[in-house]
LOSE-71770 format. One record per residue (C-alpha): x, y negated, z; residue in three letters; residue number from 1. Coordinates in steps of 0.5 Angstrom, whole numbers, plus 2048, in hexadecimal, padded with zeros to 3 digits. Example, Ala and Ser with C-alpha at 12.3 -4.5 7.8 and 13.67 -1.06 7.14 Angstrom:
# residues 2
- 819/809/810/ALA/1 .
- 81B/802/80E/SER/2 .
***
This chain:
# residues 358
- 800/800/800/UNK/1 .
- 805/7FB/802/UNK/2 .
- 809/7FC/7FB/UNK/3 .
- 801/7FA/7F8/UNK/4 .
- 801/7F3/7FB/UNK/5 .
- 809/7F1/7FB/UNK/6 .
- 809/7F2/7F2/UNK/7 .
- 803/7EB/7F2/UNK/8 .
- 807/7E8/7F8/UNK/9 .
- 80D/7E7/7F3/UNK/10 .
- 80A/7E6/7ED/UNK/11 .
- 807/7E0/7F1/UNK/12 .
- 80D/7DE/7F5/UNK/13 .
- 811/7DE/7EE/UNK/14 .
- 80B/7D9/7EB/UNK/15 .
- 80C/7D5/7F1/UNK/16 .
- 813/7D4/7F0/UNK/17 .
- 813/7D3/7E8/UNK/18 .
- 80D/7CD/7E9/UNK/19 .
- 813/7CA/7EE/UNK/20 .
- 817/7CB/7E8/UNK/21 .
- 814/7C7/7E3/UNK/22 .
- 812/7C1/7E7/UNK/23 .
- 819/7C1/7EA/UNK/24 .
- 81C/7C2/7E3/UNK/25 .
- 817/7BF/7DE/UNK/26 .
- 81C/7C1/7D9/UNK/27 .
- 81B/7C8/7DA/UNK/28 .
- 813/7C8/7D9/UNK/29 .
- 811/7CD/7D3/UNK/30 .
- 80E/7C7/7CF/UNK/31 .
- 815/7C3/7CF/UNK/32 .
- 816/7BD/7CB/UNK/33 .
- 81C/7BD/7C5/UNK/34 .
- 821/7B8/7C9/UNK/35 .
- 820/7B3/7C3/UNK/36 .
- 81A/7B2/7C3/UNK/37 .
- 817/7AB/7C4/UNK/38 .
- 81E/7A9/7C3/UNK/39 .
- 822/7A4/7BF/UNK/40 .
- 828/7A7/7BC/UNK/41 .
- 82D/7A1/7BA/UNK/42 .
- 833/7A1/7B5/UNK/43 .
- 837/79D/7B6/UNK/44 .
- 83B/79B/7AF/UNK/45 .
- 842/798/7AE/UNK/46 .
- 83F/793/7A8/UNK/47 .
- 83B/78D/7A6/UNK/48 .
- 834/790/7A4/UNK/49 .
- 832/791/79C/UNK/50 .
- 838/793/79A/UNK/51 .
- 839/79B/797/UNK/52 .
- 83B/79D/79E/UNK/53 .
- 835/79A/7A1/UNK/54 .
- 831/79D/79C/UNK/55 .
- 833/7A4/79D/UNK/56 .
- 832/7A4/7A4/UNK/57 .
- 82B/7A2/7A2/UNK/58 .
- 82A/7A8/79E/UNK/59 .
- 82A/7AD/7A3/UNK/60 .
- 826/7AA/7A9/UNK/61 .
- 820/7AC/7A7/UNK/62 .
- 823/7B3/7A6/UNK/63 .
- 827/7B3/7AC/UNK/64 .
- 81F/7B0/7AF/UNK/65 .
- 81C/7B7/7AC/UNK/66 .
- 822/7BC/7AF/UNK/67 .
- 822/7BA/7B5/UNK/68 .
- 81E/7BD/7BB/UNK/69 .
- 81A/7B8/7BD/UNK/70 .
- 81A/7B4/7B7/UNK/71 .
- 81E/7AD/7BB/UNK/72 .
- 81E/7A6/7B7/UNK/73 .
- 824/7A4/7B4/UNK/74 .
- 827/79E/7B3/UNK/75 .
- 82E/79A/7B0/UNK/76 .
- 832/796/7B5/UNK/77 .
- 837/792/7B1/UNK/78 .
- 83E/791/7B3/UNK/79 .
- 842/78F/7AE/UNK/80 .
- 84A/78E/7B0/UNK/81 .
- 851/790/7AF/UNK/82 .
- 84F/794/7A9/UNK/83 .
- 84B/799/7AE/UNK/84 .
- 84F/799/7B4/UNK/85 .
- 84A/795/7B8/UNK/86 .
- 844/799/7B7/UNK/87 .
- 849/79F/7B8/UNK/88 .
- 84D/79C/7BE/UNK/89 .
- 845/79A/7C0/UNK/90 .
- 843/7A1/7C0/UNK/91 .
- 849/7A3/7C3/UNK/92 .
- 849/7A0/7C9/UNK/93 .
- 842/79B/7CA/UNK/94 .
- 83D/7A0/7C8/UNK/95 .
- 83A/7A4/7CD/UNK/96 .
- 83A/7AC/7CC/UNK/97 .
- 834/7AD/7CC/UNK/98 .
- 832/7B0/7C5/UNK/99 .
- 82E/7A9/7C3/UNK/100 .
- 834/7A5/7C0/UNK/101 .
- 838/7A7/7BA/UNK/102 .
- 83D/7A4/7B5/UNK/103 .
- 83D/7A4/7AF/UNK/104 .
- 844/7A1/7AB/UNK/105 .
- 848/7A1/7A5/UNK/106 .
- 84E/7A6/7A2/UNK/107 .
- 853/7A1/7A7/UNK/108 .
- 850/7A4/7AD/UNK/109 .
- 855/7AA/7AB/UNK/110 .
- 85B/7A7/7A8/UNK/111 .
- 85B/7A0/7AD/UNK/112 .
- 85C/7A5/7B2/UNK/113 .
- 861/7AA/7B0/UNK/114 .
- 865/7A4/7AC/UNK/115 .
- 866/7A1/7B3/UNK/116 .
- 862/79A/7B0/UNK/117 .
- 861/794/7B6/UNK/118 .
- 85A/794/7B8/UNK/119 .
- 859/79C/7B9/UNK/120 .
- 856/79D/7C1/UNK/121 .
- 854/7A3/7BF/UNK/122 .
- 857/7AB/7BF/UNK/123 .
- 855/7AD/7B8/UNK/124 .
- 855/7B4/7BA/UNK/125 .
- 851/7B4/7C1/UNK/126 .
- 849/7B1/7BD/UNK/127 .
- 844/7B6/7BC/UNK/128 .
- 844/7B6/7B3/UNK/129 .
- 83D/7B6/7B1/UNK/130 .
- 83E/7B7/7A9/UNK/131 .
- 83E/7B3/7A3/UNK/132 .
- 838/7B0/79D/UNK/133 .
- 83F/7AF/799/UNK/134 .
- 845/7B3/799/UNK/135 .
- 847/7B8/793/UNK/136 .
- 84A/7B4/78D/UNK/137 .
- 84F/7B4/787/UNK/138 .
- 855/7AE/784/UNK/139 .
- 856/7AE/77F/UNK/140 .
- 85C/7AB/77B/UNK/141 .
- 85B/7A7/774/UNK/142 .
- 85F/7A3/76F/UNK/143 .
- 85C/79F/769/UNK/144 .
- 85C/7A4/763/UNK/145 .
- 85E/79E/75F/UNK/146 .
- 866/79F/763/UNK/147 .
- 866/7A6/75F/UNK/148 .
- 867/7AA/766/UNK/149 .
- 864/7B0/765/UNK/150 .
- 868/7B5/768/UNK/151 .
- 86C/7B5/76E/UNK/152 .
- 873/7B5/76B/UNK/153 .
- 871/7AE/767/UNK/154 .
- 86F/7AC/76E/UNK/155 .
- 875/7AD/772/UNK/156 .
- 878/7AB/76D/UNK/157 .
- 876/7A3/76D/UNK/158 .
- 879/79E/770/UNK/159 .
- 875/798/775/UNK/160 .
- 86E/79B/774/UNK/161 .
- 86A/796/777/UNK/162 .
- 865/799/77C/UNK/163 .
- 85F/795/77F/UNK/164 .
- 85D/795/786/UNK/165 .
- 858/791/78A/UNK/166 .
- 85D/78E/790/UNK/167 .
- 863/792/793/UNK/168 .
- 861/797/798/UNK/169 .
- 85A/798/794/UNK/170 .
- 858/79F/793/UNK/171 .
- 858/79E/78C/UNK/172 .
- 85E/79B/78C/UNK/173 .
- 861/7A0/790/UNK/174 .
- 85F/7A6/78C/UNK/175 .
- 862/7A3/785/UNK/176 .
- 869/7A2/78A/UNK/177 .
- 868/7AA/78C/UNK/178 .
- 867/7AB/784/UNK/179 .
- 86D/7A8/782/UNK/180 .
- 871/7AB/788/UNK/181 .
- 86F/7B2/786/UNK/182 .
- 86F/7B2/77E/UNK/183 .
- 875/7AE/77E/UNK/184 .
- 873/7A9/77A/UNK/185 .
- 87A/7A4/778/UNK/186 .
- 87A/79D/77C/UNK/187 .
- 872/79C/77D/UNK/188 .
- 870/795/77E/UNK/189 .
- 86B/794/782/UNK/190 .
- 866/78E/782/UNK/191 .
- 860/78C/787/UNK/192 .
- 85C/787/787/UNK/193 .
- 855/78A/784/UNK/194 .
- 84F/78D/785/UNK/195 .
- 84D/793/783/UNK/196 .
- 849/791/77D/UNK/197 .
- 84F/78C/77C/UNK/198 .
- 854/792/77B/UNK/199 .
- 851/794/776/UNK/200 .
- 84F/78E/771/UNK/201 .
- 856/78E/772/UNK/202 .
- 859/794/76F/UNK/203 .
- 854/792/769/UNK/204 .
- 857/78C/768/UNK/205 .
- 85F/78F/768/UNK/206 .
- 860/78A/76F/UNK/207 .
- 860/792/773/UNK/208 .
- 863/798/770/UNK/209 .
- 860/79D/775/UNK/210 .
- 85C/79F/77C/UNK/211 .
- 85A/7A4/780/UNK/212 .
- 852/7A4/782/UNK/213 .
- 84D/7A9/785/UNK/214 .
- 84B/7AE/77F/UNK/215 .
- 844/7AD/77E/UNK/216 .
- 845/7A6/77E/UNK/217 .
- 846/7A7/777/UNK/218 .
- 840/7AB/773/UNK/219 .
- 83C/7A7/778/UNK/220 .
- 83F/79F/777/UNK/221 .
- 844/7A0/771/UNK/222 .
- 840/7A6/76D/UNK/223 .
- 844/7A3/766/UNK/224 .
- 84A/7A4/768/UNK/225 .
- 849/7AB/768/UNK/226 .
- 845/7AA/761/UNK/227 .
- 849/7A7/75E/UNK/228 .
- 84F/7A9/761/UNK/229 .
- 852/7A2/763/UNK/230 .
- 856/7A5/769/UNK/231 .
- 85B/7AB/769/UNK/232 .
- 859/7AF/771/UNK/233 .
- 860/7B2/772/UNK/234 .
- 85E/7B5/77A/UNK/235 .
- 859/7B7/77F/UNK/236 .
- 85A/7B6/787/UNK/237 .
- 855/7BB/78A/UNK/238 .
- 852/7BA/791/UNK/239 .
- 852/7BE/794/UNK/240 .
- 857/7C3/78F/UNK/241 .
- 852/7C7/78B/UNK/242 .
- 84D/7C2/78A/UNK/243 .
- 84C/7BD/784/UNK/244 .
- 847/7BA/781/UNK/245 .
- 845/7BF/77C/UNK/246 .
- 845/7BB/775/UNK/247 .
- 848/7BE/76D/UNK/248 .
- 84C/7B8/76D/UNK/249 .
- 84F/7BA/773/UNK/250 .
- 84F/7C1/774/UNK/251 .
- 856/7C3/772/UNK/252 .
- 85A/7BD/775/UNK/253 .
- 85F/7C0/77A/UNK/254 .
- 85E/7BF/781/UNK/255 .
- 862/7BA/784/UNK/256 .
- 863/7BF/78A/UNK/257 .
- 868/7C3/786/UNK/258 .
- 86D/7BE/785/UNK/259 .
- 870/7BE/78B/UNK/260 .
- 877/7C1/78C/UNK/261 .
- 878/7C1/793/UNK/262 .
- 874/7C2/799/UNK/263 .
- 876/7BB/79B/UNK/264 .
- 872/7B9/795/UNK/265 .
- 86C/7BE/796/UNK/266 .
- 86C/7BC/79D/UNK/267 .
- 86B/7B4/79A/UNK/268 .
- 866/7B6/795/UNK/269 .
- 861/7BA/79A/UNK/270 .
- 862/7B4/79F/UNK/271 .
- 85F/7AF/79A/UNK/272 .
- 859/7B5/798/UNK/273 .
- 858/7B5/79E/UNK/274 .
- 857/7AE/79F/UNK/275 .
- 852/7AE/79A/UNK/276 .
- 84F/7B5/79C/UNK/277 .
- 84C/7B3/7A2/UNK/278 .
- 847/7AD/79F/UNK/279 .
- 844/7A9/7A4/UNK/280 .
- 844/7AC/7AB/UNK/281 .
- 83D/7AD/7AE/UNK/282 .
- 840/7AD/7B5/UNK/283 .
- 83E/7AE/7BC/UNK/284 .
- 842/7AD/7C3/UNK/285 .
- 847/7B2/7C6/UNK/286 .
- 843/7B3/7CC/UNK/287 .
- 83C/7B4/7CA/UNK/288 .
- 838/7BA/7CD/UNK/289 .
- 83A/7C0/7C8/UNK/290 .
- 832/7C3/7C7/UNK/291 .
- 830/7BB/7C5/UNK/292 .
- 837/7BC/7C0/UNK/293 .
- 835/7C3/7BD/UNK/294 .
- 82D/7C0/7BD/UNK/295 .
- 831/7BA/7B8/UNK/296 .
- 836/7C0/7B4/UNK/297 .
- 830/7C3/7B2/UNK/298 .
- 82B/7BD/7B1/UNK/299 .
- 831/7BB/7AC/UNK/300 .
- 832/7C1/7A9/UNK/301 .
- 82B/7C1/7A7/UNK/302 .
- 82A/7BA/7A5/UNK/303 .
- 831/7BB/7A0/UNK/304 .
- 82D/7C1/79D/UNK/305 .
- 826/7BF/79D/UNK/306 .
- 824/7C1/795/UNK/307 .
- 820/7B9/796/UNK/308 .
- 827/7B6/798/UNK/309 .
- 82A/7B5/792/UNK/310 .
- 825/7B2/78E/UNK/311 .
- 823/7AD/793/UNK/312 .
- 82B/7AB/793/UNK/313 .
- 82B/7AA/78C/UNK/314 .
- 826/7A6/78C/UNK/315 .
- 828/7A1/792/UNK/316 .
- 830/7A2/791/UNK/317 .
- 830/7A4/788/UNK/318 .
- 835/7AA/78A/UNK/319 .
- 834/7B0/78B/UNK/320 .
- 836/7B4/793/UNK/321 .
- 83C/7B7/794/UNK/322 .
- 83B/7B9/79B/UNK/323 .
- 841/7BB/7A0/UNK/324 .
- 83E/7BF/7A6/UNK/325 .
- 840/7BE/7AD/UNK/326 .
- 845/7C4/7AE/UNK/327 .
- 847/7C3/7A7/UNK/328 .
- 849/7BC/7A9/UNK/329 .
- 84B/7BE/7B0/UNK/330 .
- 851/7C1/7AC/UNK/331 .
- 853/7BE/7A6/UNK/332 .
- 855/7B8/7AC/UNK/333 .
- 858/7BD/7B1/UNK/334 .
- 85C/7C0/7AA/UNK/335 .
- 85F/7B9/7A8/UNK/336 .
- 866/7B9/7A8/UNK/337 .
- 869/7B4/7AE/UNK/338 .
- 871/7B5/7AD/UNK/339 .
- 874/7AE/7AE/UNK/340 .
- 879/7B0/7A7/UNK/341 .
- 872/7B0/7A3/UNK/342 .
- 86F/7AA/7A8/UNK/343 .
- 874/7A6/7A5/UNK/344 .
- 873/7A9/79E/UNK/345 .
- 86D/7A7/79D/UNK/346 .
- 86E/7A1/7A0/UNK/347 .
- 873/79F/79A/UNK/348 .
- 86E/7A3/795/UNK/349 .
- 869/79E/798/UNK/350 .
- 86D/798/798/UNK/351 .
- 86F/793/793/UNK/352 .
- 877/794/792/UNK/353 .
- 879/799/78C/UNK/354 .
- 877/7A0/78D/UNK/355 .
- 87C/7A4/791/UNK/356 .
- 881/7AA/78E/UNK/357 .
- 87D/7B1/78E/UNK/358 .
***
């Protein structure tokens, strides 16, 4: 008999406890709420609202917003400055660590940090990486058909080429500079001073002989060039090795990560990749909870694969996605070479003397 009425005893006293539970921890009820809900997600962007970057950021909100448990508000915070370093710094070292405040920064985040530039408050390897709307790429480098340059050999071969850039230390013009080094182009000169579109009236009119530019650039603004064969392309940079834009103009070209001959100068051109690779960094604080981190990785990573994604992109930015996922992100900053003999390396690379010795 006393086994009959100490069964209904312990189901009761374990009810009563699991109640107690429940008011005391109202997280632990069965209907618990998503963290997020009701609330308000902030990114905090390295810019001035507008421009590219603004609008690639806007582009995946409302798909963060449906990925999301809870499905947060999410708006941009601007805080142009330093190139991104303020935002970064700002994330870094004001924001609170609480899964609300992230950041969003231009390619700089990175090589600011490993190049040891002023202004860097930040430990570029300790952020929590959420991905990128724009990362895989191609570069590639042209010179005007009307030189007769339509093989390496003759390449190499001329003497002073005139290669143009937007300002020292441009992306653009760090790209030419990484071109000529690799390719062994003889006494390259290089003029700065232009926009992009300005780079290009100028090969027209015979003022420049060359660039290097982003690969899909050329069917998309140039598409005559190609047509009517007024550039010869003489190489390909894929980033990371491997991808390239896929055109018939281009699918032949050999790619610059086979020119180098030693590991110095491997190591050079995968930092440079990796620069790039990394794309705007959507980034979180190093100390925020690790479930709130998993929920934004995954929310991210659904967000960059949505099949509505890419069309919304298009229609906001006039480029297709090509999205780094967060661990892949994670990687390609912890990969990036920091020797100081390559720090120094790329830093003459980048810079406005001669090119170096290879």
């Amino acid at each position: 008999m006393a086994q009959k009425t100490l069964f209904p005893r312990v189901l009761f006293e374990s009810a009563i406890f699991g109640l107690l539970i429940c008011i005391a921890f109202p997280g632990y009820a069965f209907s618990q709420a998503p963290f997020y809900q009701g609330k308000t997600i902030t990114i905090v962007q390295g810019r001035r609202p507008g421009g590219t970057g603004d609008m690639r950021v806007r582009s995946i909100m409302p798909f963060l917003q449906k990925h999301i448990p809870g499905n947060p508000t999410i708006v941009s915070e601007y805080m142009p400055g330093g190139g991104g370093r303020k935002a970064a710094n700002h994330i870094y070292n004001a924001a609170r660590p609480d899964g609300l405040t992230i950041g969003n920064s231009g390619a700089g985040l990175v090589s600011n940090a490993v190049l040891g530039e002023p202004g860097v408050r930040y430990d570029v390897d300790k952020f929590i990486y959420l991905g990128s709307v724009n990362s895989r790429t191609s570069y590639l480098f042209q010179t005007r058909a009307s030189l007769g340059l339509d093989s390496m050999e003759k390449l190499r071969a001329y003497s002073g080429l005139r290669i143009g850039g937007q300002s020292v230390g441009h992306d653009i013009y760090i790209n030419g500079r990484i071109f000529a080094w690799l390719l062994d182009l003889k006494k390259p000169v290089f003029v700065t001073g232009y926009s992009g579109p300005e780079i290009d009236a100028a090969i027209m009119r015979g003022e420049l002989d060359a660039r290097a530019q982003i690969a899909d650039n050329v069917p998309h603004r140039s598409p005559e060039w190609i047509e009517k064969k007024l550039m010869n392309f003489h190489a390909i940079m894929e980033s990371p090795k491997g991808f390239r834009f896929r055109h018939a103009a281009f699918d032949h070209l050999p790619a610059l990560q086979d020119f180098p001959k030693t590991e110095r100068e491997k190591k050079l051109l995968r930092m440079f990749v990796n620069f790039r690779l990394v794309g705007s960094p959507f980034i979180a604080h190093p100390e925020t909870p690790r479930e709130l981190v998993q929920t934004l990785k995954v929310a991210f990573e659904k967000a960059l694969k949505d099949p509505q994604f890419p069309e919304h992109m298009r229609k906001l930015v006039g480029a297709e996605p090509q999205p780094l996922l967060p661990d892949e992100q994670a990687n390609a900053v912890k990969e990036t070479p920091r020797e100081r003999e390559i720090i120094d390396l790329f830093k003459k690379i980048a810079g406005a003397d001669p090119l170096p010795p290879r």
